[in-house]
C-alpha positions as CSV (number, residue, x, y, z in Angstrom):
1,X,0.0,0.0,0.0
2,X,0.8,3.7,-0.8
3,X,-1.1,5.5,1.3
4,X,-0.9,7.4,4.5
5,X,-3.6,8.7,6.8
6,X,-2.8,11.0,9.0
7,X,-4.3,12.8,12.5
8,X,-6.5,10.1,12.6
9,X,-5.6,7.5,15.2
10,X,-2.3,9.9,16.4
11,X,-4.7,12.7,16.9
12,X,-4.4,13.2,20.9
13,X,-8.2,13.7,20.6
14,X,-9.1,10.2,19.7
15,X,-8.9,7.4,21.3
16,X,-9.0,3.6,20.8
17,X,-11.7,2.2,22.8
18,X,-11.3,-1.2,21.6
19,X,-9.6,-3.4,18.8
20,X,-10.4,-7.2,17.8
21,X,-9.2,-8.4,14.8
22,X,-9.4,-5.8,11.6
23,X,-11.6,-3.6,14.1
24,X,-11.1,-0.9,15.8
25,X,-13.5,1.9,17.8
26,X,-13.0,5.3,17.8
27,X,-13.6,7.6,20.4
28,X,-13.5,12.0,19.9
29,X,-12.8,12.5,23.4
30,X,-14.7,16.5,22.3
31,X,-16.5,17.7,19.6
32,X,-13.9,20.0,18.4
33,X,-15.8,21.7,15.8
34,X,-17.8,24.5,18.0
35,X,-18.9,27.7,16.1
36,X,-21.3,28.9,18.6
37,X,-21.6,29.8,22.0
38,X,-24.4,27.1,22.2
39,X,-22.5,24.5,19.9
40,X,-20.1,24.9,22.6
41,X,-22.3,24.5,25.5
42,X,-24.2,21.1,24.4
43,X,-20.7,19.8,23.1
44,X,-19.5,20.2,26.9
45,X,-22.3,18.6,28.3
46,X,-22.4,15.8,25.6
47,X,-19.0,15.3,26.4
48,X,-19.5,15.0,30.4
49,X,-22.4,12.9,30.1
50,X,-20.1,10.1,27.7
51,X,-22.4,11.4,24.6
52,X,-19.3,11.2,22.3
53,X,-18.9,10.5,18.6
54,X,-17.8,7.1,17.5
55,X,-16.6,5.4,14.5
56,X,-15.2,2.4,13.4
57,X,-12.2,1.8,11.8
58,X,-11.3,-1.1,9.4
59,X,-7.8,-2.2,8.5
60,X,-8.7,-4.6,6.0
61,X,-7.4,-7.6,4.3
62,X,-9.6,-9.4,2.8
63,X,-13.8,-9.5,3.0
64,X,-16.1,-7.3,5.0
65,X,-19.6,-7.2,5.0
66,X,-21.1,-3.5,6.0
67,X,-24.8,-2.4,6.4
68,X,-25.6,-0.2,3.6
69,X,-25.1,4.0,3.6
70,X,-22.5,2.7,6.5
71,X,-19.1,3.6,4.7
72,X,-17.8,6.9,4.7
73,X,-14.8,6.8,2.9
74,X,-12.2,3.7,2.1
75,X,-8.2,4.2,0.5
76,X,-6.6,1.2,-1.2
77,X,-7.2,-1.6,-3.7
78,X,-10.7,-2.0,-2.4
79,X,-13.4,-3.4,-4.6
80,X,-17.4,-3.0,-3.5
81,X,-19.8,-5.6,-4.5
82,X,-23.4,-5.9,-3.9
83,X,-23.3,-9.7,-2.0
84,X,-26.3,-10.4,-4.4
85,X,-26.4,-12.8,-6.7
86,X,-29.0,-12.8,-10.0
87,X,-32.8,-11.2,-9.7
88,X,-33.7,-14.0,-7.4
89,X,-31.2,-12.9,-4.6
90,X,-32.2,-9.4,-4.9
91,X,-36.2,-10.1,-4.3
92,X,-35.2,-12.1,-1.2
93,X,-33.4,-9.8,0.1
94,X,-35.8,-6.7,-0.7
95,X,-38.5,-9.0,0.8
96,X,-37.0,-9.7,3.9
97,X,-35.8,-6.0,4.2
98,X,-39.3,-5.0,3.6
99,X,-40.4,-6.6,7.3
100,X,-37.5,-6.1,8.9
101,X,-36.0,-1.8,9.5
102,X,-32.5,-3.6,8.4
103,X,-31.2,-2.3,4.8
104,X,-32.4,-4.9,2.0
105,X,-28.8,-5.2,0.5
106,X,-25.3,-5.1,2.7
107,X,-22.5,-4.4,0.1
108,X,-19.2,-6.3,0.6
109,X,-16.0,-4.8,0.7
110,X,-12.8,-6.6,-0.9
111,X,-9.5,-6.3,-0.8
112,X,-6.7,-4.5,1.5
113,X,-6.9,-1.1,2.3
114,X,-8.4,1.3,5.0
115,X,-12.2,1.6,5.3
116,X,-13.8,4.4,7.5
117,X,-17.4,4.3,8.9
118,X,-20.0,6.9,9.6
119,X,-19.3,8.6,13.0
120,X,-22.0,7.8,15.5
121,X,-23.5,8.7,18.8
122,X,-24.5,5.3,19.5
123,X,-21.9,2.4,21.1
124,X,-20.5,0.2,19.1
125,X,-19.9,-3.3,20.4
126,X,-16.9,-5.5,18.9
127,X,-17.9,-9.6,19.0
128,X,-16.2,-12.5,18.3
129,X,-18.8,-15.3,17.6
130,X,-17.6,-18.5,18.1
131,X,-19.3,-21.0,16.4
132,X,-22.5,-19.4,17.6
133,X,-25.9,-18.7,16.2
134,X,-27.6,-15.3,17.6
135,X,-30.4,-13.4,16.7
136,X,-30.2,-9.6,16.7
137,X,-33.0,-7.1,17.1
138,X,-33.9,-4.5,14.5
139,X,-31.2,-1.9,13.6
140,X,-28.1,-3.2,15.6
141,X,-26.1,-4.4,12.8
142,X,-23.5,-2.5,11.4
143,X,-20.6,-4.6,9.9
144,X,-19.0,-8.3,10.3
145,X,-16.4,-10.3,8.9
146,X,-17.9,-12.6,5.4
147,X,-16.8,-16.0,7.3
148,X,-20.0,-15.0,9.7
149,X,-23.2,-16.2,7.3
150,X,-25.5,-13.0,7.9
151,X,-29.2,-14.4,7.6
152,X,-32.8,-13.5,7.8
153,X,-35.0,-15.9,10.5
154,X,-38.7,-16.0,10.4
155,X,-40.3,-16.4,13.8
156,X,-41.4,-19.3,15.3
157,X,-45.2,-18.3,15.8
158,X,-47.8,-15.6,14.7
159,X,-47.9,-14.3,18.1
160,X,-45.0,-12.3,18.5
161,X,-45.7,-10.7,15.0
162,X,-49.8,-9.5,16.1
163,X,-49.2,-8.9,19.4
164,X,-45.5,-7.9,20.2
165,X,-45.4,-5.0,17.3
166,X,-42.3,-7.2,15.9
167,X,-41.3,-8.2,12.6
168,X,-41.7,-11.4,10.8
169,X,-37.8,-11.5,10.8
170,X,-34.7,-11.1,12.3
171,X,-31.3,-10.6,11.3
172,X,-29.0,-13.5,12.8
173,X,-25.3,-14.4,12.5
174,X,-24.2,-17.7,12.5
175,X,-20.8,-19.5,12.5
176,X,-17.5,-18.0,13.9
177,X,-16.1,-14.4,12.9
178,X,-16.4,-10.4,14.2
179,X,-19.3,-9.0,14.6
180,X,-19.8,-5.2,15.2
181,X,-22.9,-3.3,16.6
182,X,-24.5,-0.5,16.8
183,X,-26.0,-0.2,20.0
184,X,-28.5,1.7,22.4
185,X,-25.7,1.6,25.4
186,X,-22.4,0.2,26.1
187,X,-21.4,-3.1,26.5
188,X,-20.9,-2.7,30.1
189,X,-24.6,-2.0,31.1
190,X,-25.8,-4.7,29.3
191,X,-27.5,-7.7,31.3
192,X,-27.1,-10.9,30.4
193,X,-29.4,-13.8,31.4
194,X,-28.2,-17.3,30.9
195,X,-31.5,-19.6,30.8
196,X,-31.0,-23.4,31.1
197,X,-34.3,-24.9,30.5
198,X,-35.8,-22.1,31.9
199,X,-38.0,-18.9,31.1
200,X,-37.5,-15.1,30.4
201,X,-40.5,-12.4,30.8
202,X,-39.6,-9.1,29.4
203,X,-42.2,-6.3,29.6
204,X,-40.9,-4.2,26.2
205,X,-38.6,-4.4,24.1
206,X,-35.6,-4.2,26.1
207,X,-33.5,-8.0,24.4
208,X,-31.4,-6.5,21.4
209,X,-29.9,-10.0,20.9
210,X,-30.7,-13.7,22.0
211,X,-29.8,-17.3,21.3
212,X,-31.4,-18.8,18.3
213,X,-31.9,-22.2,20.1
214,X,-34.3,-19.9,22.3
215,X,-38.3,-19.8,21.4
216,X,-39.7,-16.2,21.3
217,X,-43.1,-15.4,21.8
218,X,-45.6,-12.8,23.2
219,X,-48.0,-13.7,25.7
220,X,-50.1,-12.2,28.7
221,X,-48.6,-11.5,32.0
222,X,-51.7,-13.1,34.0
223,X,-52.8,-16.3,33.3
224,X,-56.0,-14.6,32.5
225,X,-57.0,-11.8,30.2
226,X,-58.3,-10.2,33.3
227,X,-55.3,-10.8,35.5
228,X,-53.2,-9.2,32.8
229,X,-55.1,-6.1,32.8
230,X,-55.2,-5.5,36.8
231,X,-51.3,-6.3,36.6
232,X,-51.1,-3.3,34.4
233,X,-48.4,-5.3,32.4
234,X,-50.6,-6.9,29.8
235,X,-48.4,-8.2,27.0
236,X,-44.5,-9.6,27.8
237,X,-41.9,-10.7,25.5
238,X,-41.0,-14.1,26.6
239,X,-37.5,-16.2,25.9
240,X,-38.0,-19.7,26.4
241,X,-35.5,-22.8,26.4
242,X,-31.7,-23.1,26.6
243,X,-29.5,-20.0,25.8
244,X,-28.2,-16.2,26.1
245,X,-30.3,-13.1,26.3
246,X,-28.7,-9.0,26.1
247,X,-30.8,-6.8,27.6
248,X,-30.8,-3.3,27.9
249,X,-32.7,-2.0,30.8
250,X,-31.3,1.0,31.3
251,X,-32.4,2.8,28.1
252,X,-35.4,3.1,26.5
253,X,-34.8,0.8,23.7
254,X,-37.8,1.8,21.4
């Protein structure tokens, strides 16, 4: 390679939050950019209260696969393709885009070079799968190594499509690569609940990922339709079987 970017990761107001593999997160520790009295005002408090732009970083060598609008700019011998193959690939994946907020196609990036991504307020999460199958919530992916198989699953019954407000998809990775997200909080306020033959009740939407070998549904919180209503719960997201859940409980997820 022939190229050189500079005051990027030497600038002494980024930092490196994290790295795995070809990934790395970066950090402005301020918003530098203040033209205003109040531009400078909300970029202080942003700043004290960990609101702080982000972006990802990719040194790559070899394939990527990035949610679409996601690049901002990329240096090298880097070749873009779409990831779909013939008319019939594109329907599916305009289908399954359609009931799902996720973007229809994810271009691939080839090649070795330097790829930049969209700055964000939002945390983004680095993770290796290991020979693991998860499903994500709506609007977490961002990006993920090509030797992860990034696939759309239907769910397992008609109720949590009436009654939770959900999709009739998911976006799940399966197999063993990096995985990055784009998430409501950061990794360290996340909750994780290990079920072993066991039961989950969420009231909303708070899972942004859980074990495929889980069953989802949506059901009452009473065993009645009156005892749900004098709970004041009414509908809960339920995770049943063996497996992982994420929650976030700390934000308000959607």
């Amino acid at each position: 390679m022939t190229f050189t970017i500079s005051n990027l990761t030497d600038n002494s107001n980024v930092e490196i939050k994290e790295k795995l593999r070809s990934f790395s997160v970066l950090e402005y520790k301020q918003d530098l950019s203040s033209t205003t009295v109040a531009d400078a005002q909300s970029n202080f408090y942003m700043s004290k209260s960990n609101m702080k732009k982000r972006q990802v970083i990719i040194e790559l060598n070899g394939e990527i696969m990035m949610s679409a609008g996601a690049m901002q700019y990329y240096v090298g011998n880097i070749e873009m393709i779409t990831g779909v193959k013939g008319a019939g690939g594109l329907f599916r994946n305009l289908v399954s885009g359609a009931v799902t907020v996720e973007s229809a196609i994810k271009p691939v990036y080839k090649g070795t070079g330097t790829i930049m991504m969209e700055p964000t307020f939002k945390y983004l999460w680095l993770i290796d799968v290991d020979n693991d199958h998860i499903v994500l919530d709506d609007g977490l992916f961002l990006a993920c190594e090509t030797t992860l198989q990034i696939q759309m699953v239907s769910r397992k019954n008609v109720s949590s499509t009436v009654l939770g407000g959900e999709g009739l998809f998911n976006l799940s990775a399966k197999g063993k690569g990096v995985l990055v997200l784009e998430a409501p909080i950061p990794s360290e306020e996340a909750v994780i609940v290990e079920l072993t033959n066991d039961v989950l009740k969420v009231d909303g939407n708070f899972a942004m990922m859980w074990s495929h070998s889980l069953d989802f549904t949506v059901e009452r919180s009473g065993k009645t339709l009156l005892g749900s209503a004098t709970s004041g719960e009414g509908l809960v997201n339920v995770y049943r079987g063996t497996g992982l859940v994420w929650l976030a409980p700390l934000s308000s997820y959607k």
